[in-house]
N, C-alpha and C positions, 0 to 999 in steps of 0.2 A: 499497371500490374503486368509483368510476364509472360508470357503464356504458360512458361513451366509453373510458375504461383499459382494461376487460374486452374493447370490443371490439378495439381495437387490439392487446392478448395475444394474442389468439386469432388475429386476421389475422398477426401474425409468427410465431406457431406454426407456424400452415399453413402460410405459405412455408418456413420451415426444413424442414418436415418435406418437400414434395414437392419441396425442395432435394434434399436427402441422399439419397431415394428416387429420384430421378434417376440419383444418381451411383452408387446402388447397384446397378440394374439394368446402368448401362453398363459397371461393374466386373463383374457377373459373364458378361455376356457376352465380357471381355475375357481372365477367366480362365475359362472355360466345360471342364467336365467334358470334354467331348469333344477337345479341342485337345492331350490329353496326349499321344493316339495318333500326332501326327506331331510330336512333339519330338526336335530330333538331339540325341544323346545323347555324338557324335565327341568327342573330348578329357575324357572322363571313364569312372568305372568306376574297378573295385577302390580303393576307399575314398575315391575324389577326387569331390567337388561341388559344385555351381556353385547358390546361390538368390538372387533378386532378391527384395527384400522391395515391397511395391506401397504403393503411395505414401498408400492407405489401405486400417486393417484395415475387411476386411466381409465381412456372411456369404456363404457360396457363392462364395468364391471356390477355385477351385483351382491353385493359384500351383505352377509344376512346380519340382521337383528335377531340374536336370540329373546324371546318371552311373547312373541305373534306371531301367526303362522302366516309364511310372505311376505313377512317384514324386513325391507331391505334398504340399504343405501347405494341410490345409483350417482356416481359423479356427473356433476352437471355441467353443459354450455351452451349459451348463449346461440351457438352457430360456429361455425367451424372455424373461423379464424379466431376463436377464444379457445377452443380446444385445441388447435392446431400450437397455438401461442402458449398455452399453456403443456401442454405436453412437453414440447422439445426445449422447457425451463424459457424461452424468451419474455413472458410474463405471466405470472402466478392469476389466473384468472379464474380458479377453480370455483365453482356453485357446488350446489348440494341438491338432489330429492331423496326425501326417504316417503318408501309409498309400500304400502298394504293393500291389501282389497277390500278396505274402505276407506282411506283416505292419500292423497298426493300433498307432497308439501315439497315444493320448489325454493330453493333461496339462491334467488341469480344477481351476480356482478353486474353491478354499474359502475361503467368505466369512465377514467376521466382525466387531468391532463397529470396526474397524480396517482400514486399506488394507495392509498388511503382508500383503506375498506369500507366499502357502502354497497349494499347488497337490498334488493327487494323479496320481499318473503309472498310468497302467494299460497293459498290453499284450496286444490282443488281448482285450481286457475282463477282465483280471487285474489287480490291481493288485498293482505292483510297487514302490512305494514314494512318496518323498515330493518334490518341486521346494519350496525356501524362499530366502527370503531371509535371507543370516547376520547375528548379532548384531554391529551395529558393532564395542564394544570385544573381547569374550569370542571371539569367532570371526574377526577380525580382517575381519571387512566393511568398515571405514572404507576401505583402504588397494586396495580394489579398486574398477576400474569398475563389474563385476558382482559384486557380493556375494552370491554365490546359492551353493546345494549341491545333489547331490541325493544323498537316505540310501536304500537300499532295506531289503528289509523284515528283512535280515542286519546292519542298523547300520553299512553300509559308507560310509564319505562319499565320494563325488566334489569334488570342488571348482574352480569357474571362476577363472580366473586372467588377467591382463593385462599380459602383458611388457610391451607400451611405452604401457600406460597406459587409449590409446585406439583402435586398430586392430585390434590382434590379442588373440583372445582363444584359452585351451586349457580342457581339462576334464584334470584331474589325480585319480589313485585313491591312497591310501593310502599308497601307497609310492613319489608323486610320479613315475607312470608317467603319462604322452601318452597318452590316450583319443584327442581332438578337439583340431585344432587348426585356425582359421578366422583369415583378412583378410579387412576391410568395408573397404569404399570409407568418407570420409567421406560426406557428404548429397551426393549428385550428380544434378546436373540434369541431363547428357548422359544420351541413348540409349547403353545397352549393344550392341555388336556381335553379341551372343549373344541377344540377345530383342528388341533394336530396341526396350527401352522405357525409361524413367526408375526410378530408385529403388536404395537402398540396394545395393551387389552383396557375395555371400560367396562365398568360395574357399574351401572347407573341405575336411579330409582327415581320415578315422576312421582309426585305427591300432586293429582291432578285436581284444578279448580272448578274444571268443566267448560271454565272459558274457551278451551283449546284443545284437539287432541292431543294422546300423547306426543303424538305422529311429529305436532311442528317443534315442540319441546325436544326430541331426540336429533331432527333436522339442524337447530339453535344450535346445539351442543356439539355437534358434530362439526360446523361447519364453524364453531371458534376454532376448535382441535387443528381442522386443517389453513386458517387464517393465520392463526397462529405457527404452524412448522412451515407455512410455505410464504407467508409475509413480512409479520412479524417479530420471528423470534431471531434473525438478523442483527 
């Protein structure tokens, strides 16, 4: 390579990079930890919630859960070289915690010689089993938006479903009982009335069994949402 090549890599590096690092600091002052404390929570509760997904993942953000007070999603990694990697797009390796002040629910990438989503779910730093992505034919993946499950550590599957394809998703247990059942906006540019800002919206409602808080059910759900726009839907 050149040296005039080299240097001009290097000068477009940089700008990317104090790009993105721009946007990342004004992202998290826009989800800033603090901000939870005066979120109205009116029209939500007992298993109904309301999340806006932000128009980019990054770290430190905390993007609230409307229906519990402190209910948030914070983007998740592994360690900096999956944040790192995942940030500046080199590979999608985003996790998930949604955590209140009563419960943590981690679901962190496990990485492997393949982009093939497998993800461990921990609660409260327990782990409780497994988020994947199902096998097209064998597990009937083809025929779903989200082709994902999750098994806990009893071999129980869950399974994401899509009535009408692409709006509405559920999470279904074994005996094809409503866990979670969630509306997305599609891609919307308008301001939400509820947060006054852009970005995906979900209307979700847990139908809890008690097996689980709502906490990892919302964590699930969230972290197909983002499997799916940063893996999958390619």
């Amino acid at each position: 390579m050149e040296i005039t090549s080299l240097i001009t890599l290097i000068v477009i590096l940089g700008i990317g990079y104090l790009i993105i690092n721009g946007i990342r600091k004004k992202s998290q002052q826009t989800f800033s930890e603090d901000k939870l404390d005066h979120i109205d929570h009116s029209g939500y509760g007992n298993g109904k919630y309301f999340y806006q997904a932000p128009s980019m993942i990054l770290d430190n953000q905390y993007i609230p859960i409307y229906g519990k007070k402190r209910l948030c999603h914070i983007p998740y990694y592994k360690d900096s070289s999956q944040k790192m990697r995942s940030i500046f797009g080199l590979k999608p390796l985003h996790g998930t915690q949604v955590r209140s002040d009563d419960y943590s629910v981690i679901i962190e990438r496990v990485e492997g010689i393949t982009n093939f989503a497998l993800y461990r779910v921990l609660l409260n730093g327990e782990e409780i089993g497994t988020f994947k992505k199902d096998k097209m034919i064998k597990e009937g993946g083809f025929n779903r938006l989200f082709p994902y499950s999750f098994v806990n550590k009893a071999k129980e599957s869950y399974r994401f479903e899509n009535p009408d394809r692409f709006h509405s998703t559920v999470i279904k247990d074994e005996h094809s009982n409503i866990i979670l059942s969630a509306e997305r906006t599609a891609l919307d540019y308008k301001k939400s009335k509820k947060t006054n800002k852009r970005g995906e919206q979900n209307q979700i409602k847990v139908n809890n069994n008690s097996k689980y808080p709502d906490e990892v059910w919302l964590a699930l759900y969230i972290q197909a949402c983002i499997t799916y726009q940063t893996l999958d839907k390619q």
